[in-house]
BANUVEX-21159 format. One line per 10 residues: their letters; for each residue x, y, z of C-alpha. Coordinates in nm, 2 decimals, always signed. Example, Ala and Ser with C-alpha at 12.3 -4.5 7.8 and 13.67 -1.06 7.14 Angstrom:
// residues 2
as	+1.23,-0.45,+0.78 | +1.37,-0.11,+0.71 $
//
This chain:
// residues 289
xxxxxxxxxx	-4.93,+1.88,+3.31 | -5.21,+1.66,+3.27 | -5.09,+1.27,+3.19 | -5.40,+1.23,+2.97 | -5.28,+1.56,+2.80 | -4.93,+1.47,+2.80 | -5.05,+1.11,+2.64 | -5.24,+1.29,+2.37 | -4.96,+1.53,+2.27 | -4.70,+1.29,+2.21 $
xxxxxxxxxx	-4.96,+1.05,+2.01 | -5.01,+1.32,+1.78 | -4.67,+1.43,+1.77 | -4.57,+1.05,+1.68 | -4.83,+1.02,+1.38 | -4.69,+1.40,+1.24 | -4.34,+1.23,+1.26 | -4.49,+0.89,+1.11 | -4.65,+1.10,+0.83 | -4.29,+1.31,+0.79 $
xxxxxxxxxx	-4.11,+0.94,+0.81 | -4.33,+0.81,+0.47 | -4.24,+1.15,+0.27 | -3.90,+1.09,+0.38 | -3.89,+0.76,+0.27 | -4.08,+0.85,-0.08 | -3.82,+1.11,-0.17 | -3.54,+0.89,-0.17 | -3.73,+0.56,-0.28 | -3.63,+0.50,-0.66 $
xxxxxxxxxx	-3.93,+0.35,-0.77 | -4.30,+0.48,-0.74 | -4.49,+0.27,-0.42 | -4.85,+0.36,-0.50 | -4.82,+0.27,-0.84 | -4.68,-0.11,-0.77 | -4.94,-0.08,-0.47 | -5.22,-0.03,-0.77 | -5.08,-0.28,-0.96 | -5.10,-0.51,-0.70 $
xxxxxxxxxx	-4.73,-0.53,-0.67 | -4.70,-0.65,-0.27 | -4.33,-0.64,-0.31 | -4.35,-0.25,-0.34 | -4.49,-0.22,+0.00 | -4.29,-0.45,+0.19 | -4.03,-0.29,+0.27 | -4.15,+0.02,+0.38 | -4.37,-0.19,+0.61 | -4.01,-0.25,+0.75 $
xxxxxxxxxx	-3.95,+0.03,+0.79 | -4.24,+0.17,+0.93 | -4.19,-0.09,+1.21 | -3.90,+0.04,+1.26 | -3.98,+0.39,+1.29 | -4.26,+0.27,+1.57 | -4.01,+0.09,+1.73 | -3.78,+0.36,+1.75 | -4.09,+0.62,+1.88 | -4.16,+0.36,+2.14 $
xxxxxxxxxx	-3.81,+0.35,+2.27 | -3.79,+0.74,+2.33 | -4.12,+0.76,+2.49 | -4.06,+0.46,+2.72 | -3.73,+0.57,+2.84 | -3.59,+0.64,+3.19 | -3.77,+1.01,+3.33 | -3.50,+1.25,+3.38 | -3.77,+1.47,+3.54 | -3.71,+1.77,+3.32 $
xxxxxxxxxx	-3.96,+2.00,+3.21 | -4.23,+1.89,+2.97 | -4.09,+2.10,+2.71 | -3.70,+1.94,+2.72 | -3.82,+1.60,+2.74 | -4.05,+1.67,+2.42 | -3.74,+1.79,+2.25 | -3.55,+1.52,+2.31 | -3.81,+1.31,+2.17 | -3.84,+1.49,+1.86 $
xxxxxxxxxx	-3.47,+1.51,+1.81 | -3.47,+1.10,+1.86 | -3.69,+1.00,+1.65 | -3.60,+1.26,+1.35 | -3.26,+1.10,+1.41 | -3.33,+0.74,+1.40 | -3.58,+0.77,+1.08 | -3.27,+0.91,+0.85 | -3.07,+0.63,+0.99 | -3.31,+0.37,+0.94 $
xxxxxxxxxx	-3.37,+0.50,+0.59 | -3.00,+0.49,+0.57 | -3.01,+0.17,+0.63 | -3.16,+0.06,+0.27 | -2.87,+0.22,+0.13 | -2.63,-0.04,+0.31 | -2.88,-0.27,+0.15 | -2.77,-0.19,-0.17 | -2.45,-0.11,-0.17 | -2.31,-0.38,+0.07 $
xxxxxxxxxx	-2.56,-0.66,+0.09 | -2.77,-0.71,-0.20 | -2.51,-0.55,-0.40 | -2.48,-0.77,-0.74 | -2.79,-0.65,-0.87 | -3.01,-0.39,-0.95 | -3.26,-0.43,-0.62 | -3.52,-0.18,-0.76 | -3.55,-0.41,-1.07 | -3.57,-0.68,-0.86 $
xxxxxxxxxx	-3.87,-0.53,-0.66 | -4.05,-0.37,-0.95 | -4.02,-0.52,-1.23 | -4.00,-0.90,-1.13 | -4.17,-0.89,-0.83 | -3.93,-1.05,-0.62 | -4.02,-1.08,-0.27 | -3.67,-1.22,-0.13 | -3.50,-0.89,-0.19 | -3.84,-0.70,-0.04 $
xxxxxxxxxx	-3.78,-0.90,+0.28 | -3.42,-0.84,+0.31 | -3.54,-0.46,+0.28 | -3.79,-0.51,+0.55 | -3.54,-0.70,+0.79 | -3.27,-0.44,+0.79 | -3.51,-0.16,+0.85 | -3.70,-0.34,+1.13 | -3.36,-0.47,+1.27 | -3.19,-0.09,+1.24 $
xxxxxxxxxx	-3.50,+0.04,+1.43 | -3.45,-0.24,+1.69 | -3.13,-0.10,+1.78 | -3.20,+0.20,+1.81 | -3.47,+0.22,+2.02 | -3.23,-0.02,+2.27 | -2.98,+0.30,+2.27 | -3.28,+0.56,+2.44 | -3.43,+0.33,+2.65 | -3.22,+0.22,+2.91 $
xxxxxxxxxx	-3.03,+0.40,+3.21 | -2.81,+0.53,+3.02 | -2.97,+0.83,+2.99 | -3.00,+0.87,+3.36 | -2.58,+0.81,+3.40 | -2.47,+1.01,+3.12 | -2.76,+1.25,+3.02 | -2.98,+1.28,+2.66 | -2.70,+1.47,+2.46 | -2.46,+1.12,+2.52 $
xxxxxxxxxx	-2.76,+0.90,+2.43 | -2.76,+1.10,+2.08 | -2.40,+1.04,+2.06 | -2.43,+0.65,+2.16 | -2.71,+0.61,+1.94 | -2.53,+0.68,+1.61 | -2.25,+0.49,+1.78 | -2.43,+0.18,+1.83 | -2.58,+0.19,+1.51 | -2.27,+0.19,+1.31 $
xxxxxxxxxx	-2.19,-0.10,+1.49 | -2.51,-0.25,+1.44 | -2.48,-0.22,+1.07 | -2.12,-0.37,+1.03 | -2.25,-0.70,+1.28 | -2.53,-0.71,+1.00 | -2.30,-0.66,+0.68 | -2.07,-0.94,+0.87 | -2.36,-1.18,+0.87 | -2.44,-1.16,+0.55 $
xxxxxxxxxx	-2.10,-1.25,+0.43 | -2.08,-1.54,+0.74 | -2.42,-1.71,+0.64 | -2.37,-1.70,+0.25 | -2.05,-1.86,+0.34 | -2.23,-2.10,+0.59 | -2.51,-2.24,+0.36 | -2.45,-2.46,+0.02 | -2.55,-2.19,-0.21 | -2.47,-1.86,-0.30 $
xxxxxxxxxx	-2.73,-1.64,-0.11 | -2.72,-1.34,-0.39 | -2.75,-1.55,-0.65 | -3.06,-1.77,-0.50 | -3.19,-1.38,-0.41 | -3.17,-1.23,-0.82 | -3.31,-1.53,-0.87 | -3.66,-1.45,-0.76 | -3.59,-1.72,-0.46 | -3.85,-1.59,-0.23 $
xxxxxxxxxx	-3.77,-1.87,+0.04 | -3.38,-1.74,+0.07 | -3.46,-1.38,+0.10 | -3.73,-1.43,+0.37 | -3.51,-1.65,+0.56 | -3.25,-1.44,+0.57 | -3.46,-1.14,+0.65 | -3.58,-1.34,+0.93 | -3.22,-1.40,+1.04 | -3.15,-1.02,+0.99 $
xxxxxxxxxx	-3.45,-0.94,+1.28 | -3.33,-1.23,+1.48 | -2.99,-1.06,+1.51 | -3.15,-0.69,+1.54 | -3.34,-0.82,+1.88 | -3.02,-0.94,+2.04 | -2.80,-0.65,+1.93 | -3.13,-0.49,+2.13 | -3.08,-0.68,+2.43 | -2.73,-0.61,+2.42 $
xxxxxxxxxx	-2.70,-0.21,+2.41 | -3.05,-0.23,+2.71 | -2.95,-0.06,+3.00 | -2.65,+0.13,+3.18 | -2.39,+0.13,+2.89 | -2.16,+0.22,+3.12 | -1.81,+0.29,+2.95 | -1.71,+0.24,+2.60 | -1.45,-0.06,+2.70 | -1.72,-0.22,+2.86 $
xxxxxxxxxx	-1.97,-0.20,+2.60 | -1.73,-0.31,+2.32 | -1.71,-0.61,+2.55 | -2.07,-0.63,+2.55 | -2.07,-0.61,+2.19 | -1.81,-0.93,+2.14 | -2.03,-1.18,+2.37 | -2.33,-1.02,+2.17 | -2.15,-1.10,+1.84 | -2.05,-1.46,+2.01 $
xxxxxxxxxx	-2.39,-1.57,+2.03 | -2.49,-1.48,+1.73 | -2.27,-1.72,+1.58 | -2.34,-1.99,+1.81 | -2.72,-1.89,+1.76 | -2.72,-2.03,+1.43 | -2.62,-2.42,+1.37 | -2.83,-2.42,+1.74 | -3.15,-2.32,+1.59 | -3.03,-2.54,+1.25 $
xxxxxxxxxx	-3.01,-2.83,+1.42 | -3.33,-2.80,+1.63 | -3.55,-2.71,+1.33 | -3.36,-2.96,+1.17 | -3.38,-3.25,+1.47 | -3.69,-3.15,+1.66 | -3.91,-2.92,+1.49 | -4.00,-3.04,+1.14 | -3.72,-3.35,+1.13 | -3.89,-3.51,+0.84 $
xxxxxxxxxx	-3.80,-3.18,+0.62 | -3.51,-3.13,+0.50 | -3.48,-2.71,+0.57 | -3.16,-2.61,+0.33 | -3.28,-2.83,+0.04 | -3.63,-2.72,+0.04 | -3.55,-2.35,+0.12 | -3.30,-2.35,-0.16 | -3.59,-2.52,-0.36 | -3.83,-2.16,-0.31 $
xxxxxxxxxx	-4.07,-2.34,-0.06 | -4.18,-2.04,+0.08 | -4.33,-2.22,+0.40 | -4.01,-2.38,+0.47 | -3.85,-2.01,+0.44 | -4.13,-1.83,+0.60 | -4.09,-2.13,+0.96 | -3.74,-2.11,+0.94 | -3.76,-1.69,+0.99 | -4.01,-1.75,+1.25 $
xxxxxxxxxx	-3.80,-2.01,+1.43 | -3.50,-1.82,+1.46 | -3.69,-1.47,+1.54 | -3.85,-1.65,+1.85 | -3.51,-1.82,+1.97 | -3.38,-1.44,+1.96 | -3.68,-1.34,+2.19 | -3.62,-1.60,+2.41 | -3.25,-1.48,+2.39 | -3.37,-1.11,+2.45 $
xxxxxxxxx	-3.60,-1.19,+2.75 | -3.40,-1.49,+2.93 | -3.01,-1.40,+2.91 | -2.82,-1.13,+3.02 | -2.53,-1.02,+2.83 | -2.41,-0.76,+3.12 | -2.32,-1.04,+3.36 | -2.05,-1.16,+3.12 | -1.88,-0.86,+3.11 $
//
């Protein structure tokens, strides 16, 4: 077939699974987005701007992974079947939200009636981080080694484990930083939540770089998994002390993040988003192992 053909078909077939990803998400949503979009709520959108990333992310992963050289119709399938899979486990995802990390207080009141953005940017990191990973799981060789019906399999896999690494880290930072991260969170601290949805992409792009590739067997990806989970612990006083040291030196980051300076929040998210790129593009976890 035609590439330009091919091209168009699954550009159309994205946007009808986009489209089918937003109804999705508004049955199960427990407040009414248009409305707080009307109001002028911007929390109410945020964090299905998340999650739209992460359903893009996850689109972009199937159609960019290895050709198995099956017939048009098979590889379309597979496509299909990825995708529909990884939107109801990203929108899974903002149920481990509530139930496990933002989980002393109401988070819907939070959004909706006070407006808080901290817990909207949590909601948006764990979406975009949960797409992340699983667009790493249908984009390497894998696929090639161990065929499409194991990349389901590993998929679901991975992102189990991706969700307990990110449930971990909540409970690891809140017990790293001087304050309590819920309570800063509920209490309309816009600078905490956006931080720490910052950390929760920054550790969705290595948990990325870490399932990339031939997977090969499970001992070995476990493996892959603990050096991944290594770094991420030593990723954080690194990045702390040089946004501390070298970076903005003259700031004091935890005090004025725990004060709601939302710029302080906002550069420390940044920061620690583009030392996981650099991470994702410049070290390879597979060596290790």
């Amino acid at each position: 077939m035609n590439n330009i053909a091919v091209s168009l078909i699954y550009l159309f077939t994205s946007c009808i699974i986009l489209i089918f990803g937003k109804w999705l998400y508004m049955r199960f949503l427990k407040y009414d987005m248009y409305k707080e979009i009307r109001s002028e709520n911007y929390t109410g959108i945020v964090p299905y701007c998340g999650f739209l990333l992460g359903n893009v992310a996850v689109l972009a992963g199937a159609f960019l992974g290895p050709d198995t050289h099956a017939l048009f119709i098979k590889e379309y399938l597979y496509y299909v079947a990825y995708a529909i899979l990884g939107i109801c486990l990203i929108l899974f995802s903002g149920y481990i939200v509530e139930k496990a990390i933002l989980h002393k207080f109401n988070n819907v009141d939070e959004i909706v009636r006070d407006r808080n953005m901290g817990t909207a940017a949590v909601y948006f990191g764990i979406y975009l981080a949960s797409g992340l990973i699983i667009s790493a799981c249908v984009t390497g060789d894998t696929l090639l080694t161990h065929g499409k019906w194991y990349g389901l399999i590993s998929t679901f896999v991975y992102y189990v484990l991706g969700m307990i690494f990110l449930v971990l880290f909540a409970k690891i930072h809140d017990k790293l930083t001087p304050y309590s991260l819920l309570e800063e969170i509920e209490n309309d601290n816009a600078a905490v939540g956006i931080s720490f949805g910052g950390h929760i992409v920054a550790i969705g792009i290595i948990l990325m770089k870490a399932t990339i590739g031939d997977m090969g067997t499970w001992e070995q990806s476990l493996v892959t998994y603990l050096i991944d989970l290594s770094a991420i612990i030593l990723l954080l006083p690194c990045v702390r002390f040089v946004l501390d040291r070298m970076i903005v030196k003259d700031i004091n980051i935890m005090r004025e993040v725990r004060n709601n300076n939302i710029a302080t929040g906002v550069g420390e998210a940044i920061v620690i988003v583009s030392f996981a790129l650099l991470i994702f593009y410049m070290v390879d976890f597979t060596g290790l192992v």
